[in-house]
Wavefront OBJ file of the C-alpha trace (Angstrom):
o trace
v 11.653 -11.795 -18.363
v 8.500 -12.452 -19.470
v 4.795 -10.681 -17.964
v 2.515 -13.506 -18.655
v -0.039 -10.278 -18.856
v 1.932 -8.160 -21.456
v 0.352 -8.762 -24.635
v -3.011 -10.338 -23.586
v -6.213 -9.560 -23.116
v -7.902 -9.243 -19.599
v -7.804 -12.309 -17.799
v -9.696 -12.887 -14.483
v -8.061 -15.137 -11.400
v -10.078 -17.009 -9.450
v -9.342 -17.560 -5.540
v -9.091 -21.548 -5.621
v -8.322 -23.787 -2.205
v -8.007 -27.216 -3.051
v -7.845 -29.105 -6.524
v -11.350 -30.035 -6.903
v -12.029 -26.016 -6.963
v -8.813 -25.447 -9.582
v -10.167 -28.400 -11.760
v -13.456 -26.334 -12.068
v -12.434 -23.196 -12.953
v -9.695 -25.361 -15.754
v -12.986 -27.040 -16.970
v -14.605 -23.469 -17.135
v -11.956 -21.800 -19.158
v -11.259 -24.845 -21.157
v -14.818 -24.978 -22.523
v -14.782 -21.539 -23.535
v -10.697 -21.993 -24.526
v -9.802 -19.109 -22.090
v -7.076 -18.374 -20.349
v -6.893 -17.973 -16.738
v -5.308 -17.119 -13.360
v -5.793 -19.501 -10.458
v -5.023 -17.546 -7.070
v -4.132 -18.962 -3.571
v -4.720 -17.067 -0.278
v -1.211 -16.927 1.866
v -3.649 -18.845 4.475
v -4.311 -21.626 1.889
v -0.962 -21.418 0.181
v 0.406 -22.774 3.808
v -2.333 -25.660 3.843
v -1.586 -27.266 0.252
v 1.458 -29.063 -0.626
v 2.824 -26.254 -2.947
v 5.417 -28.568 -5.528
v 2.443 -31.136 -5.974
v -0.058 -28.659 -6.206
v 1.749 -26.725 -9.196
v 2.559 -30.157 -11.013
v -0.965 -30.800 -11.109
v -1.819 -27.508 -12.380
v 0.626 -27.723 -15.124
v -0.181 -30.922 -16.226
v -4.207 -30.557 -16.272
v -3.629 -27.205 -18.481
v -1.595 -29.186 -20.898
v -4.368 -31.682 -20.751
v -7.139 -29.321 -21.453
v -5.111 -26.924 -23.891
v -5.599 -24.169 -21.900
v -2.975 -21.149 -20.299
v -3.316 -21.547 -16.460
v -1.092 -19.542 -14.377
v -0.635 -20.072 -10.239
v -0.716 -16.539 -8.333
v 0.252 -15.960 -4.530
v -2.614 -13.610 -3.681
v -2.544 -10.573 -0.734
v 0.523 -11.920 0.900
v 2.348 -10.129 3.900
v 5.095 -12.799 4.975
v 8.248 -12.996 2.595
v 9.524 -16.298 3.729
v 5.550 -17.725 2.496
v 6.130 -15.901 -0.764
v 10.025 -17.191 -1.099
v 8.657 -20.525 -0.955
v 6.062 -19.755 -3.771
v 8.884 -18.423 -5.861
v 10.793 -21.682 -5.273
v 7.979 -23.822 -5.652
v 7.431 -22.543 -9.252
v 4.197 -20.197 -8.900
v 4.274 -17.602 -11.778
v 3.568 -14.503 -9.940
v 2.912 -13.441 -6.237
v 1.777 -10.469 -4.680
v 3.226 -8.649 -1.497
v 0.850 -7.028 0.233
v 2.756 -3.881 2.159
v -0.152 -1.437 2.152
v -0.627 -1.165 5.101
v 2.665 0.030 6.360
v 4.161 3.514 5.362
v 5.020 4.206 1.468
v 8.346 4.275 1.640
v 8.527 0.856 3.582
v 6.460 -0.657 1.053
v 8.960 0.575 -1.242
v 11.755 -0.876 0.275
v 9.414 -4.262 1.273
v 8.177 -4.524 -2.139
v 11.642 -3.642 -4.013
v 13.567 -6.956 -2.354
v 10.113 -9.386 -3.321
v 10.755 -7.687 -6.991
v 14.666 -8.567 -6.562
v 14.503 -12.467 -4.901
v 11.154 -12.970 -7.352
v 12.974 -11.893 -10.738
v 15.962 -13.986 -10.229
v 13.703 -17.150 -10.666
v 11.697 -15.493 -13.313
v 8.675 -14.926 -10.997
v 6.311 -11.605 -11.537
v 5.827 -9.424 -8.911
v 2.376 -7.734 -7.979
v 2.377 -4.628 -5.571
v -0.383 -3.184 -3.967
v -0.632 1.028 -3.136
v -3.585 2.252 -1.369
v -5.950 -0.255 0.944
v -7.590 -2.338 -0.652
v -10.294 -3.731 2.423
v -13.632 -4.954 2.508
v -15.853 -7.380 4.044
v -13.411 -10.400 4.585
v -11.725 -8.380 7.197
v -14.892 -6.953 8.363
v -14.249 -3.330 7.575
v -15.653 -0.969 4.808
v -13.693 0.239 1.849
v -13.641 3.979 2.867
v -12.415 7.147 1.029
v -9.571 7.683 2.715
v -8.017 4.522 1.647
v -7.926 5.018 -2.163
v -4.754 5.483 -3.482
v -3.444 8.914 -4.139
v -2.346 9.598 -7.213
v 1.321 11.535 -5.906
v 1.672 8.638 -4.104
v 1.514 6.185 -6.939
v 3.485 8.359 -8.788
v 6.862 8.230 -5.964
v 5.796 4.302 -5.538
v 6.524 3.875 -9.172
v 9.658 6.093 -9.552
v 11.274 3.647 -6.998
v 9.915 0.364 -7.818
v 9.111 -1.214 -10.886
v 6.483 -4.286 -10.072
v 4.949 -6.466 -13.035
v 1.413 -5.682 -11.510
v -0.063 -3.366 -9.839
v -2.845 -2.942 -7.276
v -4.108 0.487 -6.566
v -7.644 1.175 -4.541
v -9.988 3.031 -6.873
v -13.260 2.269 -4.685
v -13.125 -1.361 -4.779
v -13.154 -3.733 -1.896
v -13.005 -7.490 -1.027
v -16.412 -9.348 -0.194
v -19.954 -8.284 -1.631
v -20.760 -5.007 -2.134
v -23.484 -3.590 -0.219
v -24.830 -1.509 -2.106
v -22.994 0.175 -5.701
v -19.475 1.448 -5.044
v -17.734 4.741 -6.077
v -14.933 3.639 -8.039
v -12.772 6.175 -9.087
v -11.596 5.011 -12.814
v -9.426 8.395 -13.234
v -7.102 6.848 -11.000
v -6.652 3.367 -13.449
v -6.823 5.885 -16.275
v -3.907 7.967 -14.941
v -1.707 4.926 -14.355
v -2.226 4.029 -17.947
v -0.728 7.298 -18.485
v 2.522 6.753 -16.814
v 3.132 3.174 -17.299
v 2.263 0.489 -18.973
v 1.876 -1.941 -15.933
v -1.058 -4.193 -16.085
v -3.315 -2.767 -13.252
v -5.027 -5.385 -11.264
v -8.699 -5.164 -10.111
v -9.474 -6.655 -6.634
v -12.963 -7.277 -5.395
v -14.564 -8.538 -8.720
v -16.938 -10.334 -6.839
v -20.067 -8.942 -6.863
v -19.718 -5.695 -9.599
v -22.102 -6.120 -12.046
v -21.408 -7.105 -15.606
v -21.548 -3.297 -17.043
v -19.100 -2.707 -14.776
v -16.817 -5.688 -15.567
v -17.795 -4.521 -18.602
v -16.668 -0.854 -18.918
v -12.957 -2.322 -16.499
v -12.324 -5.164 -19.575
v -12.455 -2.262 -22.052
v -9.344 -0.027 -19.978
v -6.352 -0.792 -22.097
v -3.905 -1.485 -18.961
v -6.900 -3.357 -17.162
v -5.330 -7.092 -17.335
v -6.454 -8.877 -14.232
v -9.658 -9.106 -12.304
v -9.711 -11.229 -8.844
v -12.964 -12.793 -8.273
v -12.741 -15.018 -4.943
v -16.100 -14.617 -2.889
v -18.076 -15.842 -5.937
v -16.064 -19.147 -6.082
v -16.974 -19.737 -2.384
v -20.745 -19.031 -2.882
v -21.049 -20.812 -5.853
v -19.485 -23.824 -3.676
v -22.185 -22.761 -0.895
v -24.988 -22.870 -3.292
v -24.435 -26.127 -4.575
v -24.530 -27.510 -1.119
v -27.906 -25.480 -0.256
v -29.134 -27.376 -3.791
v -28.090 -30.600 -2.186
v -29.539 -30.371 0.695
v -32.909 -29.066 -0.845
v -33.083 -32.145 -3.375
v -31.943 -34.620 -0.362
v -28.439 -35.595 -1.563
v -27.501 -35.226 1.893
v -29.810 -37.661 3.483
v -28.127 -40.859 4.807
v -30.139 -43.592 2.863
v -29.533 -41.665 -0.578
v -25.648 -39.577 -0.047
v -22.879 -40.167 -2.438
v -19.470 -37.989 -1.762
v -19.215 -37.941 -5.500
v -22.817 -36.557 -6.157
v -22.095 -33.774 -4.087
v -18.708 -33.129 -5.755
v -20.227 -33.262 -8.832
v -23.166 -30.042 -8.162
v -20.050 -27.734 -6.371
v -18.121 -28.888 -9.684
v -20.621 -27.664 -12.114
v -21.972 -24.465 -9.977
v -18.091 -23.234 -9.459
v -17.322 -23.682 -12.965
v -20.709 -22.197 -14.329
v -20.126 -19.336 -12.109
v -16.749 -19.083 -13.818
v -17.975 -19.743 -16.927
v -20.162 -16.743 -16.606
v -17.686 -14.270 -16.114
v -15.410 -15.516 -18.250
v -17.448 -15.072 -21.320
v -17.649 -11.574 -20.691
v -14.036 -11.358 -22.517
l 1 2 3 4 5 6 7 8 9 10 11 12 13 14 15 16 17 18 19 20 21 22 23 24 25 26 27 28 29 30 31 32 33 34 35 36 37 38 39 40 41 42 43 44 45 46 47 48 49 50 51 52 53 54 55 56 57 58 59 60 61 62 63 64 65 66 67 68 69 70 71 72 73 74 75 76 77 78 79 80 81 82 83 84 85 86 87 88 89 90 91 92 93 94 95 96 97 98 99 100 101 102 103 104 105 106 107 108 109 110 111 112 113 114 115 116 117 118 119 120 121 122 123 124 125 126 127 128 129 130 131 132 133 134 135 136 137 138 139 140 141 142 143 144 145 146 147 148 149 150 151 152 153 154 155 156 157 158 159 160 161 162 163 164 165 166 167 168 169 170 171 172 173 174 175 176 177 178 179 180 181 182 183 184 185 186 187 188 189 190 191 192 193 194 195 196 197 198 199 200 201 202 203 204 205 206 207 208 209 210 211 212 213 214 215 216 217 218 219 220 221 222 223 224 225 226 227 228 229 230 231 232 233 234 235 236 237 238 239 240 241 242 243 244 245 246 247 248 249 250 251 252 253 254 255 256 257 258 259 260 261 262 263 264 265 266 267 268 269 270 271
């Protein structure tokens, strides 16, 4: 089967909800002829309609000339992910860390086995990855261990992996203590792409020194994409486009258009 990551360079997914927000980031990499990962939330995986959804992804990257792959992001419900598999998304991600190791073993073991059989990668999460959007801090206690990453991946072989190394979801507040022996040391024992959650809001050294990790192949930026979206409808507001005598939906579409996919742009060119 083929890993989509295997063989690339990093590539960074970006936390999309609707198809004016996919169309931007498409625009974004297409201008800079970069591949790139759109993600969905479980929450706004169950809003879209899924089989439209992926036809229009697949035909605006054939459009534009550009790799674009669909990702189920931090999802705890199999049936939702099931659905994603049959739907055609290229990869999903089971989120079990939050239940003992050796259930998200076994949990993440049958999403590896129903995912593989329609040629669907698999990405696994050990540790707690936590942050912000669920209104708790990313603590030291909920980095991965490195024994237990090592029995995780005796057991089950995911496509992707997710370990905590210091990161968390939401903006930083302040400059995080991310452990890079632990991405080192899984570059050591395999050669599955590790996944870096919470890209939003590290700094561009730091994006920076992650790109340059050999087994560093995906970085998840989602709160970015939502305050670029916020800013442009601050800008509106401040140069009247809201106002009843002068507002045009498609003006406003137009300013969260280019601020999402300059955002994107931005990191994008860091590759």
């Amino acid at each position: 089967m083929n890993n989509y990551l295997l063989g690339q360079d990093c590539v960074f997914a970006f936390n999309i909800w609707d198809f004016n927000s996919a169309k931007s980031v498409m625009d974004a990499a297409a201008s800079i002829h970069k591949s790139v990962i759109l993600q969905t939330s479980s929450g706004i995986y169950r809003k879209i309609y899924a089989q439209m959804f992926r036809q229009y992804i697949s035909a605006y990257a054939a459009a534009k000339d550009i790799h674009v792959w669909l990702h189920l992001d931090h999802c705890k419900d199999v049936e939702t992910i099931r659905d994603a598999v049959e739907c055609g998304w290229d990869s999903v991600m089971l989120d079990a860390s939050s239940c003992s190791l050796n259930e998200n073993i076994a949990l993440t073991q049958s999403v590896v086995e129903l995912a593989h059989k329609n040629g669907v990668l698999v990405e696994a999460e050990v540790g707690q990855i936590k942050g912000t959007e669920d209104d708790i801090l990313a603590t030291e206690d909920t980095i991965a261990d490195i024994e237990e990453i090592w029995y995780f991946l005796q057991r089950v072989k995911p496509d992707m992996i997710a370990a905590a190394f210091g990161n968390a979801h939401g903006i930083y507040k302040g400059s995080p203590r991310l452990h890079f022996e632990i991405i080192d040391y899984l570059a050591e024992i395999s050669d599955i792409p590790f996944v870096v959650h919470g890209g939003s809001g590290l700094n561009h050294e730091i994006l920076k020194k992650l790109i340059q990790k050999k087994n560093v192949k995906k970085i998840n930026i989602s709160t970015e994409v939502k305050m670029a979206y916020q800013k442009a409808v601050f800008l509106c507001m401040e140069q009247g486009i809201l106002e009843t005598d002068r507002f045009q939906p498609i003006s406003v579409e137009e300013k969260i258009h280019d601020a999402i996919l300059f955002m994107a742009k931005k990191k994008m060119e860091l590759l």
